[in-house]
Biotite code that builds the C-alpha atoms (Angstrom):
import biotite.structure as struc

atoms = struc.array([
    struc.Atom([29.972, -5.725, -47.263], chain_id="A", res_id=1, res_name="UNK", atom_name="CA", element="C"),
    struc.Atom([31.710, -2.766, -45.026], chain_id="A", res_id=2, res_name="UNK", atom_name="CA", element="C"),
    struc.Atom([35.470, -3.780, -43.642], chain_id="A", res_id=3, res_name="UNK", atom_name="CA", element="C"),
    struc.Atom([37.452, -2.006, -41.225], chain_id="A", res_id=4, res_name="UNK", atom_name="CA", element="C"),
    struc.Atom([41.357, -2.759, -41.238], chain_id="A", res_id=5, res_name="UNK", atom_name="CA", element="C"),
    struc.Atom([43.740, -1.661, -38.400], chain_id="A", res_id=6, res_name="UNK", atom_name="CA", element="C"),
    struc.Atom([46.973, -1.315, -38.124], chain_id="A", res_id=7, res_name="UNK", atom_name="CA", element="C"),
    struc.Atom([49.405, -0.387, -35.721], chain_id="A", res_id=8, res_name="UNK", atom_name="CA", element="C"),
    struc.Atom([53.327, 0.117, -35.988], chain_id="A", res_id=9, res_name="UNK", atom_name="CA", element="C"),
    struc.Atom([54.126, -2.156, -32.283], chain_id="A", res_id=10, res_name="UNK", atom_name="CA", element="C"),
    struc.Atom([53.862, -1.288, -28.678], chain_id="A", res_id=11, res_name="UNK", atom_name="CA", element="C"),
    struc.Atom([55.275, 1.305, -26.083], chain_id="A", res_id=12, res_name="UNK", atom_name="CA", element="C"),
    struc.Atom([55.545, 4.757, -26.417], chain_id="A", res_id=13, res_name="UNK", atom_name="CA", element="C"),
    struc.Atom([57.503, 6.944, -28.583], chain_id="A", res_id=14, res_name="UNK", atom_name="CA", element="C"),
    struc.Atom([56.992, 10.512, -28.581], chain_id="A", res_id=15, res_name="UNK", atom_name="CA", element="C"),
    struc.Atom([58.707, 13.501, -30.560], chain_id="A", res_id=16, res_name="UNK", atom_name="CA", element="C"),
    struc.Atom([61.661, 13.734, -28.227], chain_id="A", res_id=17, res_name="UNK", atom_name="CA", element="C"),
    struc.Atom([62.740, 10.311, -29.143], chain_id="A", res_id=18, res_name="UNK", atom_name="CA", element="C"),
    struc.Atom([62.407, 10.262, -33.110], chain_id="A", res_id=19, res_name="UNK", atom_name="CA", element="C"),
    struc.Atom([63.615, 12.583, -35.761], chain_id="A", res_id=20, res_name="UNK", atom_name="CA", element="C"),
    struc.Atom([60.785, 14.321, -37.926], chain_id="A", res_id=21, res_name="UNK", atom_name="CA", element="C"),
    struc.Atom([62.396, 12.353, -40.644], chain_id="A", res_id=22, res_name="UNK", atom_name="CA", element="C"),
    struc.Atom([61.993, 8.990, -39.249], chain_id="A", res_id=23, res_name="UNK", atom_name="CA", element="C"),
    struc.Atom([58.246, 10.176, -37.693], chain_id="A", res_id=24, res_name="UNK", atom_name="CA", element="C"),
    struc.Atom([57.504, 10.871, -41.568], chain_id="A", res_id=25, res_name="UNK", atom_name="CA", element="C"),
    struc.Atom([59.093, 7.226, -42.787], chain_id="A", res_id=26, res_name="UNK", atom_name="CA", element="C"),
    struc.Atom([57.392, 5.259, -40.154], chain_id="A", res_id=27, res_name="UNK", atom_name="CA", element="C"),
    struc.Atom([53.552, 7.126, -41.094], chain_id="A", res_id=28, res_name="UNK", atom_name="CA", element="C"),
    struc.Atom([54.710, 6.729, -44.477], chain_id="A", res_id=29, res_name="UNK", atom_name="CA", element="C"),
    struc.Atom([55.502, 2.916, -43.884], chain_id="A", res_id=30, res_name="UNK", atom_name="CA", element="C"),
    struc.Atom([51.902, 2.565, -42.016], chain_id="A", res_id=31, res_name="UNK", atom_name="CA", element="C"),
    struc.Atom([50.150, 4.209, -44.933], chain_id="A", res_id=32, res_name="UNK", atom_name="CA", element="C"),
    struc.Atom([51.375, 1.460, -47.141], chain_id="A", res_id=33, res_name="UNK", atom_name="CA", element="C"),
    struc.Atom([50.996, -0.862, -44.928], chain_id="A", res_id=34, res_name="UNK", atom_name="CA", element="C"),
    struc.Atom([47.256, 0.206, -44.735], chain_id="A", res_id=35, res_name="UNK", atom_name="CA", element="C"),
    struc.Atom([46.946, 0.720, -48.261], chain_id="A", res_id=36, res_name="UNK", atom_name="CA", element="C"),
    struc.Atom([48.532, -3.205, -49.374], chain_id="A", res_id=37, res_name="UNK", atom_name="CA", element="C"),
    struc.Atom([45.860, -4.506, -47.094], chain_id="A", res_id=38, res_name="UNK", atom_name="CA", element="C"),
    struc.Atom([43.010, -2.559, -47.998], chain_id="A", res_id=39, res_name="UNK", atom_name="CA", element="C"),
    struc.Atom([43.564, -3.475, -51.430], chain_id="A", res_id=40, res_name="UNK", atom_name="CA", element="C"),
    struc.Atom([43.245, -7.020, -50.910], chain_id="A", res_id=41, res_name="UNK", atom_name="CA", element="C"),
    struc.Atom([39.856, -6.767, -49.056], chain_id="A", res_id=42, res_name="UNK", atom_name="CA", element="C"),
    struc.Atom([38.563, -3.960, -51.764], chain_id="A", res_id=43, res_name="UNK", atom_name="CA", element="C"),
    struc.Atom([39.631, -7.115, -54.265], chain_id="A", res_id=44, res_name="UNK", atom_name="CA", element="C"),
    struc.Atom([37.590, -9.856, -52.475], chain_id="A", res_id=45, res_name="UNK", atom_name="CA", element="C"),
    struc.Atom([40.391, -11.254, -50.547], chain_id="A", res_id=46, res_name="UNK", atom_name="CA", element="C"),
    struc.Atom([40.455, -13.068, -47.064], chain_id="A", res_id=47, res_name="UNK", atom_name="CA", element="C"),
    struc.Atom([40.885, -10.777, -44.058], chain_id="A", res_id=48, res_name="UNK", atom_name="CA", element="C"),
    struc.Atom([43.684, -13.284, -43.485], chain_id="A", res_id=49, res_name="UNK", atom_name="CA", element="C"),
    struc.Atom([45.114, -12.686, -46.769], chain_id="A", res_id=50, res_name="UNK", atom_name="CA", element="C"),
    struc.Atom([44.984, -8.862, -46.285], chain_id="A", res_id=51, res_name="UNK", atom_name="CA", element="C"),
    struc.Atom([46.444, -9.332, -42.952], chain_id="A", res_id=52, res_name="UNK", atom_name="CA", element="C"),
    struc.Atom([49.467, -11.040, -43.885], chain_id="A", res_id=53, res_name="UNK", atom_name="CA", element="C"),
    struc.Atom([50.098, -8.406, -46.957], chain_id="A", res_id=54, res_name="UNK", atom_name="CA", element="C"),
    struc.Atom([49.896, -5.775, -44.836], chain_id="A", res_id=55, res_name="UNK", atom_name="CA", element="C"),
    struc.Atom([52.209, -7.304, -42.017], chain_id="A", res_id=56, res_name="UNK", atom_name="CA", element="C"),
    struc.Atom([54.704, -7.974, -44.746], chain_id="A", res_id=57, res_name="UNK", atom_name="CA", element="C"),
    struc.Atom([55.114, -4.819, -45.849], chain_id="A", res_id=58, res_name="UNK", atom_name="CA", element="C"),
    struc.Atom([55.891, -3.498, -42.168], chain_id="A", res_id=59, res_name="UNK", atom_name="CA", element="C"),
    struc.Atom([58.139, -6.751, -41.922], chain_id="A", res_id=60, res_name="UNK", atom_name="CA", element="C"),
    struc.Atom([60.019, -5.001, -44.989], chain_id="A", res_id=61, res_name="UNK", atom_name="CA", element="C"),
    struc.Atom([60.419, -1.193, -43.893], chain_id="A", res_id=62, res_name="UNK", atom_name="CA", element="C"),
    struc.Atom([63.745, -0.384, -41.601], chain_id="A", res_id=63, res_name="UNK", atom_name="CA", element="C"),
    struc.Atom([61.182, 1.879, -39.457], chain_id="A", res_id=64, res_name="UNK", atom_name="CA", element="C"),
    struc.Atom([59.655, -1.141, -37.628], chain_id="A", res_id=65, res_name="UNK", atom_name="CA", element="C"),
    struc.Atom([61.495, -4.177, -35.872], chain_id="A", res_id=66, res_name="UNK", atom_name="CA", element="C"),
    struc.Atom([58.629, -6.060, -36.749], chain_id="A", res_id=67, res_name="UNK", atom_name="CA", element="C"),
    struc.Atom([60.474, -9.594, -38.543], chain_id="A", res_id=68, res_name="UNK", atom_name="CA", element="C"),
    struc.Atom([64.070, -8.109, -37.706], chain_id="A", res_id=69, res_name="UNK", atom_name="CA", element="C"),
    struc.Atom([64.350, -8.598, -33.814], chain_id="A", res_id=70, res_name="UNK", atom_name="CA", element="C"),
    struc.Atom([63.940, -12.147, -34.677], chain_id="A", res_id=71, res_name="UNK", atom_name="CA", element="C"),
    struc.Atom([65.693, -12.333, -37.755], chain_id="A", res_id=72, res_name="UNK", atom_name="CA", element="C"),
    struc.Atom([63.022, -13.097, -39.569], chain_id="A", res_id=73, res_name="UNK", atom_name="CA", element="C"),
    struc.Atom([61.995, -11.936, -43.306], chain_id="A", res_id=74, res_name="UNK", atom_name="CA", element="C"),
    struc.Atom([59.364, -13.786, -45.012], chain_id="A", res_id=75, res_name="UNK", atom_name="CA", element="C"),
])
C-alpha cells in the first residue's frame, strides 16, 4: 500500500520579513516532526485517522504554531 501524508503549519501568509531565521528554523523543525510522528504510525499499520491525530498533536504541543493555544486547548 503507498500513503501520502500532508501537513501544513495553518493559513495566511508569513514571509521572511515577518519571522526571525530562528523561529523559520523552529517552526520547519516543528513540521518535520510533525511529519515524521505521523508517518510513523501509517509505516506501523495505523489508521490514517490515528496518524492524523499524532501528528496534529505534536503541532498542538510546539510554541511555533497557535494550533490548540488560540483556544486554550491542549489535548
Amino acid at each position: 500500500m503507498t500513503w501520502t501524508l500532508v501537513i501544513h503549519g495553518g493559513a495566511g501568509k508569513l514571509d521572511s520579513e515577518m519571522v526571525s531565521p530562528e523561529q523559520d528554523a523552529g517552526a520547519r523543525a516543528g513540521l518535520a516532526r510533525a511529519l515524521d510522528v505521523g508517518s510513523k504510525v501509517l509505516a506501523d499499520g495505523g489508521s490514517a485517522l490515528d496518524a492524523v491525530e499524532a501528528a496534529v498533536r505534536v503541532l498542538e504541543d510546539d510554541p511555533h504554531f497557535n494550533s490548540g493555544a488560540r483556544r486554550g486547548v491542549h489535548a
